[in-house]
N, C-alpha and C positions, 0 to 999 in steps of 0.2 A: 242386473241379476247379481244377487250376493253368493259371494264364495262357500264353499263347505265350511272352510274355518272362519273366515267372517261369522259367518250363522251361528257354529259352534261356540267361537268365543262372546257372541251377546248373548246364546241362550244360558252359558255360564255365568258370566253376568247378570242377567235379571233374576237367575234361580236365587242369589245369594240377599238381594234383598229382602228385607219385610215390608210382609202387606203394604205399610204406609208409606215407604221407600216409594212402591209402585203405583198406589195412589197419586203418590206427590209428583212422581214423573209423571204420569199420564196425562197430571191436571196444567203441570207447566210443557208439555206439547200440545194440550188446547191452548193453552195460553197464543204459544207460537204462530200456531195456527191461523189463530184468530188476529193476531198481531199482522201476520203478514198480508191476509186475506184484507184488512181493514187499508192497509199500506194501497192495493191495490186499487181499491173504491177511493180513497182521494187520487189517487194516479189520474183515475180515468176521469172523476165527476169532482172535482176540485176539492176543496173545502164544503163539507155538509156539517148538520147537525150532531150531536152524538146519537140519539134515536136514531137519523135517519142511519147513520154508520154503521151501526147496530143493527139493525133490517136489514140492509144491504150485506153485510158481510155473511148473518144467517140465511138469504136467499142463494150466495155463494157455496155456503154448506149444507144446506137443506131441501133446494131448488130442484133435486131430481126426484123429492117425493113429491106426486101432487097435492096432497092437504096439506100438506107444511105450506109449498109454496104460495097456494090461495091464501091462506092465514096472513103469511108473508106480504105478500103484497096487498092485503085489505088494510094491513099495521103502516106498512108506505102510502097508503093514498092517505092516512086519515095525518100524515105526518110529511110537515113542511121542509125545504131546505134542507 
């Protein structure tokens, strides 16, 4: 749990940005995200494809909706290694 002034000092933080500041943070913590999530899929299944890494890391972020995740997984059966 974050402190009051922890809180307080990132909400003064991110007010000071523009728009594209915030864009451009939000797009490099998907980045992150997605970086680390991928990190984990070789951990666990070795070396895969990049499609298949790519499936696999969005069934890790998307996996608790059920239409994504059918989607998801009809993109991995149709894709190798």
């Amino acid at each position: 749990m974050t402190t009051p002034l922890v809180e307080q000092l990132y909400r003064e933080r991110m007010d000071v940005l523009s728009p594209q500041e915030r864009i451009a943070r939000c797009a490099a913590l998907l980045k992150w995200s997605r970086d680390l999530l991928a990190r984990q899929v070789i951990a666990e299944l070795g070396e895969v494809s990049e499609t298949r890494l790519k499936w696999e890391v969005a069934k890790r972020m998307y996996g608790a909706d059920p239409v994504a995740r059918a989607l998801i997984e009809r993109r991995l059966a149709d894709v190798s290694g």
